[in-house]
C-alpha positions as CSV (number, residue, x, y, z in Angstrom):
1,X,24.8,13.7,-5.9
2,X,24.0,13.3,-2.1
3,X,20.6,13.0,-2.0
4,X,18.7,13.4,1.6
5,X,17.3,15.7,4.0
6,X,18.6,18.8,6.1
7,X,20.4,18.0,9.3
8,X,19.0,17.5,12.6
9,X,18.9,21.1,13.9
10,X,17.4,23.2,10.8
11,X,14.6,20.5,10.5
12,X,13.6,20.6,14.2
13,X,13.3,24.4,13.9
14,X,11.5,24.0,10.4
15,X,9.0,21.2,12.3
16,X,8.0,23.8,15.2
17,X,4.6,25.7,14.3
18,X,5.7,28.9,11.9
19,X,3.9,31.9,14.4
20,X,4.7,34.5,11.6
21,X,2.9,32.2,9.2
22,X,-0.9,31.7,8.3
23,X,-2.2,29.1,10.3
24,X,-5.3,27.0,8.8
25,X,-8.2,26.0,10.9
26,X,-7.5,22.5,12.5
27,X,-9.8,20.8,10.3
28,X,-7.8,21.6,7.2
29,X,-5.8,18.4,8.5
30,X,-8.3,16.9,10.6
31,X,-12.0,16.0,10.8
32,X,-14.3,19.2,12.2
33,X,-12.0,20.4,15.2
34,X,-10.1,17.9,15.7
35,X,-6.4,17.0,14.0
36,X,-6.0,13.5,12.8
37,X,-2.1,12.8,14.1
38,X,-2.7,8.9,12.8
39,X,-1.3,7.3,9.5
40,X,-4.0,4.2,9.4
41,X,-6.4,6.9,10.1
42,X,-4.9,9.4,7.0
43,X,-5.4,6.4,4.7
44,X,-9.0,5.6,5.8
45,X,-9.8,9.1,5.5
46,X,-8.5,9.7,2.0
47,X,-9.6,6.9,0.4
48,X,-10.7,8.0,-3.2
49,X,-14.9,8.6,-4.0
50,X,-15.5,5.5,-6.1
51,X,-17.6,2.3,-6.9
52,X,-17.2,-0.5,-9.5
53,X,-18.4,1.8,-12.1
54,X,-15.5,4.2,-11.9
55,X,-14.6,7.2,-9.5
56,X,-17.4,9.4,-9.1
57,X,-19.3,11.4,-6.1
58,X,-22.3,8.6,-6.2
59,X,-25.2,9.2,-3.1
60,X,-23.4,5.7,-2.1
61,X,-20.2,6.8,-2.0
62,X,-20.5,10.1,-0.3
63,X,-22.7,8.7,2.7
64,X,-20.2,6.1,3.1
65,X,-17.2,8.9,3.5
66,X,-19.8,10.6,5.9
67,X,-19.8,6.9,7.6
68,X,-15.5,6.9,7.8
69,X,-15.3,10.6,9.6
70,X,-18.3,9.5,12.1
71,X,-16.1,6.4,12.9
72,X,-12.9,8.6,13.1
73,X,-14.9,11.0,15.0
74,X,-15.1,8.7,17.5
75,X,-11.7,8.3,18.5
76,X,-10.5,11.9,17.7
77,X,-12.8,13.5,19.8
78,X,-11.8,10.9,23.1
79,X,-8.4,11.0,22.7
80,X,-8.8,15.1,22.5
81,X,-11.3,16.0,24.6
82,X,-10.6,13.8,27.1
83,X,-12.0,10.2,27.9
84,X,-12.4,11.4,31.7
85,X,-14.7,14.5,30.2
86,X,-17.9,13.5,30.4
87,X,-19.3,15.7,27.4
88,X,-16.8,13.5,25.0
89,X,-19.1,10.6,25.4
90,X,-22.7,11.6,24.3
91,X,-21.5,13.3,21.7
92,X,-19.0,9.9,21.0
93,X,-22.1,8.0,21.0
94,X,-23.7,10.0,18.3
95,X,-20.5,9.8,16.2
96,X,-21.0,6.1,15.9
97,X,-24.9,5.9,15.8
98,X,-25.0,7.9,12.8
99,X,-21.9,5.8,11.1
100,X,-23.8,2.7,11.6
101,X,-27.2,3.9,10.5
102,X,-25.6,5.3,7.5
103,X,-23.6,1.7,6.9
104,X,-26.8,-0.5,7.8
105,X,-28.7,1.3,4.7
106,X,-26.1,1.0,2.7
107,X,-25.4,-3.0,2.8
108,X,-26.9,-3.4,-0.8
109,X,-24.2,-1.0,-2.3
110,X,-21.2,-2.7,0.1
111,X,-21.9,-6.2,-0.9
112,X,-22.7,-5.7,-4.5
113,X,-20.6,-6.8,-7.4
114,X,-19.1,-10.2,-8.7
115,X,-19.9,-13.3,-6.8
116,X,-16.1,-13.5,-5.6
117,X,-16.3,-10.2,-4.8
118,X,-19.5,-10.1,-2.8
119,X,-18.6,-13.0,-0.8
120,X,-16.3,-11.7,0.2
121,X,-17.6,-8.0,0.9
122,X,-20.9,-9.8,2.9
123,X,-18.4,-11.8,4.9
124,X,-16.7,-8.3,6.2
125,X,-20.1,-6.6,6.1
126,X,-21.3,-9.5,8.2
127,X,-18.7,-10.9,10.4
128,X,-16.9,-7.9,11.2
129,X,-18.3,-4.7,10.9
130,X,-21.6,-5.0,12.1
131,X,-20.4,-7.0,14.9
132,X,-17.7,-4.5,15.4
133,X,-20.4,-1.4,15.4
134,X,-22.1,-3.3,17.9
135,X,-19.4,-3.9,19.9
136,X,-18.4,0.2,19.6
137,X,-22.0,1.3,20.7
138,X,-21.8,-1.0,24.0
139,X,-18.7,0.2,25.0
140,X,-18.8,3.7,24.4
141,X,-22.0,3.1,26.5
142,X,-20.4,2.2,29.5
143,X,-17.7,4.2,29.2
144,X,-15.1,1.2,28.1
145,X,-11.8,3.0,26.8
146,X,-10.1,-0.3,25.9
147,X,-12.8,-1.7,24.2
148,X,-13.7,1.5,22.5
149,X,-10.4,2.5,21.2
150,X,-10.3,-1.8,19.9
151,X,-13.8,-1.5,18.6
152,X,-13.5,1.7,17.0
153,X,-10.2,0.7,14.9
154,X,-11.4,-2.8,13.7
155,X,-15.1,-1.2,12.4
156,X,-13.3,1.6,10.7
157,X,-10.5,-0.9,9.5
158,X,-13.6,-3.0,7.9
159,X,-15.7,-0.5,6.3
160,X,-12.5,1.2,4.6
161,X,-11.7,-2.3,3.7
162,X,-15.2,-2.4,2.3
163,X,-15.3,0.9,0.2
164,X,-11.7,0.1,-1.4
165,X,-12.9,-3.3,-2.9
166,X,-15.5,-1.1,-5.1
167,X,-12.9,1.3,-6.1
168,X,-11.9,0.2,-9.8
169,X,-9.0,-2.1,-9.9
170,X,-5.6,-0.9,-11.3
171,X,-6.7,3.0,-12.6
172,X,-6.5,6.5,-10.5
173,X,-8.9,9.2,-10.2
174,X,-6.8,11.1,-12.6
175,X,-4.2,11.0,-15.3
176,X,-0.1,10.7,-14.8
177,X,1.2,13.6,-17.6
178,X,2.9,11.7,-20.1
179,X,6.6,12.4,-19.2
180,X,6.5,10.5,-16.4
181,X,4.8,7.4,-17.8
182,X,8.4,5.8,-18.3
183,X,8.6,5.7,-14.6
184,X,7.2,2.9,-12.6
185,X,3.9,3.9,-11.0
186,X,1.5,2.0,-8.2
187,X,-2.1,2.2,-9.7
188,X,-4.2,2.1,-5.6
189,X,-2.3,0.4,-2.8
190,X,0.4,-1.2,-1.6
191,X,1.6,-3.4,1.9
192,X,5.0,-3.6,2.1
193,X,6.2,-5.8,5.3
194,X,10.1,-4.9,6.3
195,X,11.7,-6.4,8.7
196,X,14.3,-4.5,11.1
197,X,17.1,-6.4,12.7
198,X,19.0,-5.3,16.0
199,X,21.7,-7.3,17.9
200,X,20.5,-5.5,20.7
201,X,16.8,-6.3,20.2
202,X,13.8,-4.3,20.3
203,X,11.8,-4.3,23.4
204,X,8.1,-4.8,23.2
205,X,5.2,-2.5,24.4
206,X,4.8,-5.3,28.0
207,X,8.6,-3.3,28.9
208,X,10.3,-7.0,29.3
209,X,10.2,-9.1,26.3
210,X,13.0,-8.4,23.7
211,X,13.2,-9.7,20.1
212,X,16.0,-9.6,17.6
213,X,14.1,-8.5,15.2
214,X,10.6,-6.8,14.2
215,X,8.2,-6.4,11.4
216,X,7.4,-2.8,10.1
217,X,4.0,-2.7,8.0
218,X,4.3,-0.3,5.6
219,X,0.7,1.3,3.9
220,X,1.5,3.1,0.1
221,X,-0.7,5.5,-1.3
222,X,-0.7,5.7,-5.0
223,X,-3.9,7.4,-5.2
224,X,-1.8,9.8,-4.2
225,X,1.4,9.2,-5.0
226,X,1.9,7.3,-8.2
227,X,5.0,7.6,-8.8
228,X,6.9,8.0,-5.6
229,X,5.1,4.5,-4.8
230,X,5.7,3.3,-7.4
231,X,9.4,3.7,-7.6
232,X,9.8,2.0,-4.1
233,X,7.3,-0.8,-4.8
234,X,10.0,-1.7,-7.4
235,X,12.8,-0.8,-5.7
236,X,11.6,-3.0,-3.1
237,X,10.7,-6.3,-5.5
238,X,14.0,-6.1,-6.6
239,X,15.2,-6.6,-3.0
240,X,17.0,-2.9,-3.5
241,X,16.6,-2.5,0.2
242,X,17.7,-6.2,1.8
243,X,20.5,-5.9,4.2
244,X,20.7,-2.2,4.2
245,X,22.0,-0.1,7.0
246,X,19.9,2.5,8.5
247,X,21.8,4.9,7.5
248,X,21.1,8.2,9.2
249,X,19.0,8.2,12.9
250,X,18.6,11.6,14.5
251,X,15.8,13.0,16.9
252,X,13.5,13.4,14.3
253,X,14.0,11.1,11.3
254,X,15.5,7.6,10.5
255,X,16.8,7.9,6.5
256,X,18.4,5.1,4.2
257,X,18.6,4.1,0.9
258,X,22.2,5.2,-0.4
259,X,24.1,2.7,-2.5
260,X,26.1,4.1,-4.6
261,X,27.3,0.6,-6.5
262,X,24.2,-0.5,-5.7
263,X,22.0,1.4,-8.2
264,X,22.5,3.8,-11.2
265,X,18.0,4.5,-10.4
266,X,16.9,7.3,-12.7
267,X,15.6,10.0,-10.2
268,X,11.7,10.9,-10.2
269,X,9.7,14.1,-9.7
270,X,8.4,15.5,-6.7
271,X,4.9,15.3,-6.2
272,X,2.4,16.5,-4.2
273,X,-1.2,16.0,-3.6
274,X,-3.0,18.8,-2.2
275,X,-5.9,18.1,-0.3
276,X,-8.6,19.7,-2.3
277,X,-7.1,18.9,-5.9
278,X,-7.9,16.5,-8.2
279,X,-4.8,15.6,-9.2
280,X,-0.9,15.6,-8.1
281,X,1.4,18.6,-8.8
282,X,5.1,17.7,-10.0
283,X,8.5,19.6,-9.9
284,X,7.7,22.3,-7.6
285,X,7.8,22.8,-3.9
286,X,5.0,24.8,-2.0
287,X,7.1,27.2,-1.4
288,X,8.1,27.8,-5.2
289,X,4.2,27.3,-6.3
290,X,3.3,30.0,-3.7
291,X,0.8,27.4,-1.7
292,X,2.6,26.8,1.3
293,X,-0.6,27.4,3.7
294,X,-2.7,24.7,1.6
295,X,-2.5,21.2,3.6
296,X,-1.2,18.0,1.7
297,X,-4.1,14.7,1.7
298,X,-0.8,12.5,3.0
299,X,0.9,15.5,5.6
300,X,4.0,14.7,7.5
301,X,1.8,14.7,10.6
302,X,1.7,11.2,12.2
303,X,4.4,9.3,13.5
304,X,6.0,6.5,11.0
305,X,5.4,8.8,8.0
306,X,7.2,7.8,5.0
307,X,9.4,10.6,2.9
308,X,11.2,10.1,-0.1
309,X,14.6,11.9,0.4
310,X,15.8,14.2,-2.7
311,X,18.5,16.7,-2.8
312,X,17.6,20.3,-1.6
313,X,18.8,22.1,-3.9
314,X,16.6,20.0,-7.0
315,X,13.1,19.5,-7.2
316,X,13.3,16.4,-9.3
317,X,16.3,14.3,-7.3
318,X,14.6,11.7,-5.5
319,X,15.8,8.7,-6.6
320,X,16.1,5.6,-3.5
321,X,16.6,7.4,-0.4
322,X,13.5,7.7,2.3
323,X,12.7,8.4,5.6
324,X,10.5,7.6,8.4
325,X,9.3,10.4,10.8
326,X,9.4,10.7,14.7
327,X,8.5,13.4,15.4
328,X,4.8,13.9,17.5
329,X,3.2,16.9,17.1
330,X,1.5,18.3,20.3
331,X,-2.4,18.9,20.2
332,X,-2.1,22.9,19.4
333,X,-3.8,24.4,16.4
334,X,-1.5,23.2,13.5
335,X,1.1,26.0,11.6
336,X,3.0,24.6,8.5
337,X,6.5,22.7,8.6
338,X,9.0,22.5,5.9
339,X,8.7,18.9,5.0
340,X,5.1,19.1,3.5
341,X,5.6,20.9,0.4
342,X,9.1,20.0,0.3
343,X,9.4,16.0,0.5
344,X,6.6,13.7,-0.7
345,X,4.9,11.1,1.5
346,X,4.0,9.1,0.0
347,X,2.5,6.4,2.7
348,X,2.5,5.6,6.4
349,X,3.6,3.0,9.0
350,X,0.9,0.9,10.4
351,X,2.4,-1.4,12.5
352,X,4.9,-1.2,15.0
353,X,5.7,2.3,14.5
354,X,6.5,2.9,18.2
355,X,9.5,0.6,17.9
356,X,11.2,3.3,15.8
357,X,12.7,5.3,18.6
358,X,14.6,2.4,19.0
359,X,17.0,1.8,16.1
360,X,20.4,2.3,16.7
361,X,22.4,4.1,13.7
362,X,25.5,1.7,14.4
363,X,23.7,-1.6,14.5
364,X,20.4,-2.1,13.0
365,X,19.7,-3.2,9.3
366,X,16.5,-3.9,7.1
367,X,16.9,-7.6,6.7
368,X,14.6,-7.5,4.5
369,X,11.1,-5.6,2.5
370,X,8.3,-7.3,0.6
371,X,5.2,-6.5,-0.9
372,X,2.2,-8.5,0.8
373,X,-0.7,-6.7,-0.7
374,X,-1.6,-4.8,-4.0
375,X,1.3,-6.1,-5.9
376,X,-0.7,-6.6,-8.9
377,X,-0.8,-2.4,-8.4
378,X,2.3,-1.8,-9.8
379,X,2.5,-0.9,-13.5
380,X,5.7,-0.7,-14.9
381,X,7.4,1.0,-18.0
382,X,7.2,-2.0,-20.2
383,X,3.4,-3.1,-19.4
């Protein structure tokens, strides 16, 4: 079975914005009017309604969402409006205002719990996001796009940091159906760091330094994505994916994972999280379920994207392939392309992304990929 995507061509006319098709309001994949084209940004905003009781809409909870879209806000609406429009930044301002007021009454709720646990919450609370909400306001102040952009990522890095460490530990918001228990599964989060190799070298973001090789950070969503995570957390602490070509580069998407004699893997279902259900759907496409206008929580719409790869002709054929995304979509109202609803993503890149447009199909190899973070996430078959 040749498992992987459709060729270069078809999915560059599949990724252009359907005009014959429905088109959802921009916030169906954004925040208000704006479209959120960033993976670390995707994760932040989807991060699962929860404390250490369990996952639930609590007051605490909810503000603290409000909180994460003000701080996103902030961003979306420079980058999009424009930071030489001078009615992006009053309105900037605001954004962040309200995300720190709403943060500031909330301390006693982000640095509750254990005593390991609240150290460690009061040191972030503390040392880097109040700081770091400072920092925001006086920049956006005076106008300071470097500092802003900086200021803004870090505080919103913190407080998501913050509102996963009350999520419970090692359970989802919902329940895998039974027939797919036998499959390895990723109960919250993963950080998987792989490392790409060149001969040629990757040049750097300065345009002179070159280094022979570079670190990928890769973010997994099993809130999400369960079982698609799942399967290439394992795959990945077997060291499935050490020394392995990159296997197919074209305009739009990087794809590897075929070994043949590598791996007899047992394939797993797609699934796919809406953004307004509770719970993933499994074995059928958007198309096929008749929901193709309804946006997914993780879309294909931010460079470094991760697919898994599956046969089109089969639902259920994913087995070790994936594939990282290129493509960036222009700031236009959003349509719908053929890879949500048809792949699962099932995480993003969030670091070094940009260095993507730079592998070469006959050179470069994944030296290696390891989990750094959430490992104790993974749940397999025989636990």
């Amino acid at each position: 079975m040749t498992t992987g995507l459709v060729s270069s061509s078809i999915l560059f006319s599949s990724l252009m914005i359907h005009t014959n098709a429905m088109v959802a309001s921009i916030a169906d994949v954004g925040v208000r009017e704006f479209l959120v084209k960033d993976g670390r940004q995707f994760l932040r905003l989807t991060i699962p309604l929860g404390d250490d009781d369990g996952f639930n809409s609590s007051p605490e909870a909810q503000d603290l969402k409000i909180a994460q879209e003000n701080l996103e806000l902030v961003r979306l609406r420079l980058e999009q409006v424009g930071f030489t429009n001078p009615s992006a930044w009053g309105p900037a301002l605001k954004d962040a205002t309200t995300a720190a007021n709403i943060i500031k009454s909330n301390r006693p709720f982000l640095v509750s719990g254990s005593d390991s646990s609240s150290t460690i919450s009061s040191q972030i609370f503390d040392n880097n996001l109040i700081p770091q909400l400072t920092v925001l306001n006086d920049a956006i102040r005076v106008k300071d796009v470097t500092s802003t952009l900086n200021a803004q990522e870090l505080s919103a890095k913190a407080l998501a940091d913050l509102r996963q460490l009350h999520l419970p530990k090692k359970q989802l918001p919902f329940t895998i159906p039974s027939e797919y228990m036998k499959l390895p599964r990723l109960m919250g989060r993963a950080t998987v760091e792989m490392v790409l190799k060149s001969p040629r070298g990757y040049r750097l973001e300065d345009g002179k330094t070159v280094v022979p090789k570079v670190a990928l950070t890769l973010e997994l969503d099993g809130y999400h994505t369960p079982i698609t995570a799942g399967n290439f957390i394992d795959l990945v602490n077997r060291g499935y994916y050490d020394n392995m070509p990159l296997q197919r580069v074209e305009e739009l998407t990087i794809q590897t994972g075929a070994s043949p004699g590598k791996s007899s893997r047992a394939t797993i279902p797609l699934e796919l999280f809406y953004k307004n259900d509770k719970e993933p759907v499994y074995g059928i496409t958007s198309d096929d379920d008749v929901r193709a206008t309804d946006t997914m929580a993780l879309p294909f719409q931010a460079y470094g994207a991760l697919g898994m790869a599956r046969d089109n002709d089969g639902a259920d054929t994913a087995s070790t392939e994936f594939f990282f995304l290129k493509w960036k979509q222009a700031l236009i109202a959003p349509g719908r392309n053929t890879l949500d609803g048809f792949y699962s993503c099932f995480g993003y890149v969030s670091s070094n992304e940009q260095l993507l447009s730079q592998v070469d199909l006959n050179s470069d190899i994944i030296e290696s990929a390891r989990v750094v973070k959430g490992a104790e996430n993974l749940v397999l078959p025989s636990d």
